[in-house]
C-alpha positions in Angstrom: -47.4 -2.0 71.6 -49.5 -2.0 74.6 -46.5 -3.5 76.8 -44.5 0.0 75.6 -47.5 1.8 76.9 -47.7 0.0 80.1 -43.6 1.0 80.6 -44.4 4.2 79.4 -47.3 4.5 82.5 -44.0 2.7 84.5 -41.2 4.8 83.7 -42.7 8.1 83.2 -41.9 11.2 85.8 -45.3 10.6 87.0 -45.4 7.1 87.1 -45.0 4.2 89.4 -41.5 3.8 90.1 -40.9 7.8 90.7 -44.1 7.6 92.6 -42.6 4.7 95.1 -39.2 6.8 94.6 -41.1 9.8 96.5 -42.7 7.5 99.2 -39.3 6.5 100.0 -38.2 9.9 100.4 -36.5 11.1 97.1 -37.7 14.8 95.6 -36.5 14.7 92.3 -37.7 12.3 89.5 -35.5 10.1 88.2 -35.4 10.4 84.6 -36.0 6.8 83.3 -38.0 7.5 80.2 -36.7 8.2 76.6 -33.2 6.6 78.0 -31.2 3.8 76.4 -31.6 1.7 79.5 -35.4 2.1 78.6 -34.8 1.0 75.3 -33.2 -1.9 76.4 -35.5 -2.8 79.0 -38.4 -2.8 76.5 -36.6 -4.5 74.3 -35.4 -7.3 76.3 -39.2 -7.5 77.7 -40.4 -7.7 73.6 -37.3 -10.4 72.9 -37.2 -12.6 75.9 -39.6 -15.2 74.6 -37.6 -15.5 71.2 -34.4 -16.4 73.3 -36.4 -18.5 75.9 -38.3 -20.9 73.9 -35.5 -22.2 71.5 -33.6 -22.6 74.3 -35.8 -24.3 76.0 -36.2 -26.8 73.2 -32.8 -27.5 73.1 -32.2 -28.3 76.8 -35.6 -30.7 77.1 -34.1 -32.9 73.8 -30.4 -33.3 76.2 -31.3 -36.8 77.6 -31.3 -37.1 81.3 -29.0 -40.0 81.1 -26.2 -37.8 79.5 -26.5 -35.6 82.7 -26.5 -39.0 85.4 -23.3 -40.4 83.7 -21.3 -37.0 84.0 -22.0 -36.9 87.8 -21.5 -40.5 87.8 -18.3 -40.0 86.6 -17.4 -37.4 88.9 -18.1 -33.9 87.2 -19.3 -31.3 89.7 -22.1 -29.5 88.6 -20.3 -26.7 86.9 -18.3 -29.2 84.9 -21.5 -31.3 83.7 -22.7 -27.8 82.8 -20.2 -26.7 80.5 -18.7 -29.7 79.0 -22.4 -31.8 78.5 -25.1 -29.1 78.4 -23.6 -26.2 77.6 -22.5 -27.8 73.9 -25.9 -29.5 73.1 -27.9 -26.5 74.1 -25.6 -24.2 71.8 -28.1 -24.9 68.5 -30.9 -23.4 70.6 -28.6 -20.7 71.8 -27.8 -19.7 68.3 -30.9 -19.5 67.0 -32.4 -17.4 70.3 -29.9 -15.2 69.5 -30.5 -14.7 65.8 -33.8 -14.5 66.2 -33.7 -11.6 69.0 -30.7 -10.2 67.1 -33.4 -9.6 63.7 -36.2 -8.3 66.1 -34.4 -6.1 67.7 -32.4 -4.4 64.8 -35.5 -4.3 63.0 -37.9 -2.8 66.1 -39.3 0.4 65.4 -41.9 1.4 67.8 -40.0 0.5 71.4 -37.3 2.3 70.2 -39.6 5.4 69.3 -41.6 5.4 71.9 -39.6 4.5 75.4 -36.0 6.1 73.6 -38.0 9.5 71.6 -35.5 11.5 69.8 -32.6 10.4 71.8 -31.9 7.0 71.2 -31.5 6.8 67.3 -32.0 2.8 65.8 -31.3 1.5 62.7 -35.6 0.8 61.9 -36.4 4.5 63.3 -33.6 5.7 61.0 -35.1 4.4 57.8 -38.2 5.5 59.1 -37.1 9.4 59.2 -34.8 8.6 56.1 -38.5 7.9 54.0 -41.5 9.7 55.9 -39.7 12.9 56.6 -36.2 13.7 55.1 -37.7 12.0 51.3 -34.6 10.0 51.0 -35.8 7.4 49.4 -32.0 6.1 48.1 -30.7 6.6 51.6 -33.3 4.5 53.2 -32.6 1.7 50.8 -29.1 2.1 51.5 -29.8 1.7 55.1 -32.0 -1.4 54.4 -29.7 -3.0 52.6 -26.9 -2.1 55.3 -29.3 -3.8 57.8 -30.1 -7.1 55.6 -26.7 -7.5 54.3 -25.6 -7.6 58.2 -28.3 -9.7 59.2 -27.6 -12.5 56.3 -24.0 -12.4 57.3 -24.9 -13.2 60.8 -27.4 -16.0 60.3 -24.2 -17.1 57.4 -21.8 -17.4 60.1 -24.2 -18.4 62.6 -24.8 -21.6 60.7 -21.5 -22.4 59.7 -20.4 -22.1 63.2 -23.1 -24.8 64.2 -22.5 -26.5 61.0 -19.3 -27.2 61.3 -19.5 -28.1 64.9 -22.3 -30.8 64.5 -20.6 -32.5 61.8 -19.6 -35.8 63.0 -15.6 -36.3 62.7 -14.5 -39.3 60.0 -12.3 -41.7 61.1 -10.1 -43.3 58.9 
């Protein structure tokens, strides 16, 4: 929450990037706040480290010697890439991506506070849906909507990767 309120002090018609945007000569304020490029912004800042650290994970467990025999073998560095690293670091891919795609559907309070009425999420929608409009049935409605999705991705998400790190029999 204080990171929103440090963008807020960022983005805002008063604040530092419309401040520099004078200096350099421009007399109207950009409007940067309560945008969905502000949304995104904050959100990306509040998910990075979600996506980053499995990531990271996967690519320090790829062996170094893996990497050596593809350029040995005489795979540029774009090949090695995408035909050694790309497919060991996919299980840390995956699950950076599940795990930013459930903060993010479920993020309430970036999405309130740098998007305000005009960028409508899922988790601000059940929020009006219970707190202001009473509707209790349509907020579980929406919840559901929102679990039901996420289970279906982490579902296909793992039989994806399942089915890809099975080893192949030979007969």
């Amino acid at each position: 929450m204080i990171r929103v309120f440090g963008w807020l002090v960022i983005l805002g018609s008063e604040g530092l990037v419309n401040q520099g945007l004078r200096l350099l000569g421009v007399r109207e304020s950009v409007r940067l706040l309560y945008t969905e490029g502000a949304v995104i912004l904050g959100l990306v800042q509040q998910t990075l480290p979600f996506m980053v650290l499995p990531v990271m994970a996967a690519v320090e467990r790829i062996p170094l010697s893996l990497e050596e025999a593809a350029r040995n073998l005489g795979a540029s560095w774009g090949q090695m890439f995408v035909r050694t690293i790309l497919p060991l670091s996919l299980p840390g891919l995956v699950s950076g991506s599940l795990l930013v795609f459930s903060v993010s559907m479920s993020a309430f309070i970036t999405p309130a506070l740098m998007g305000g009425r005009r960028v409508r999420m899922v988790g601000q929608q059940i929020y009006e849906e219970v707190l202001t409009a009473y509707d209790w049935p349509g907020a579980a409605s929406l919840t559901i909507v929102l679990s039901v999705s996420m289970l279906a991705l982490v579902a296909l998400a793992l039989w994806a990767t399942g089915r890809r790190a099975r080893p192949k029999r030979v007969l």
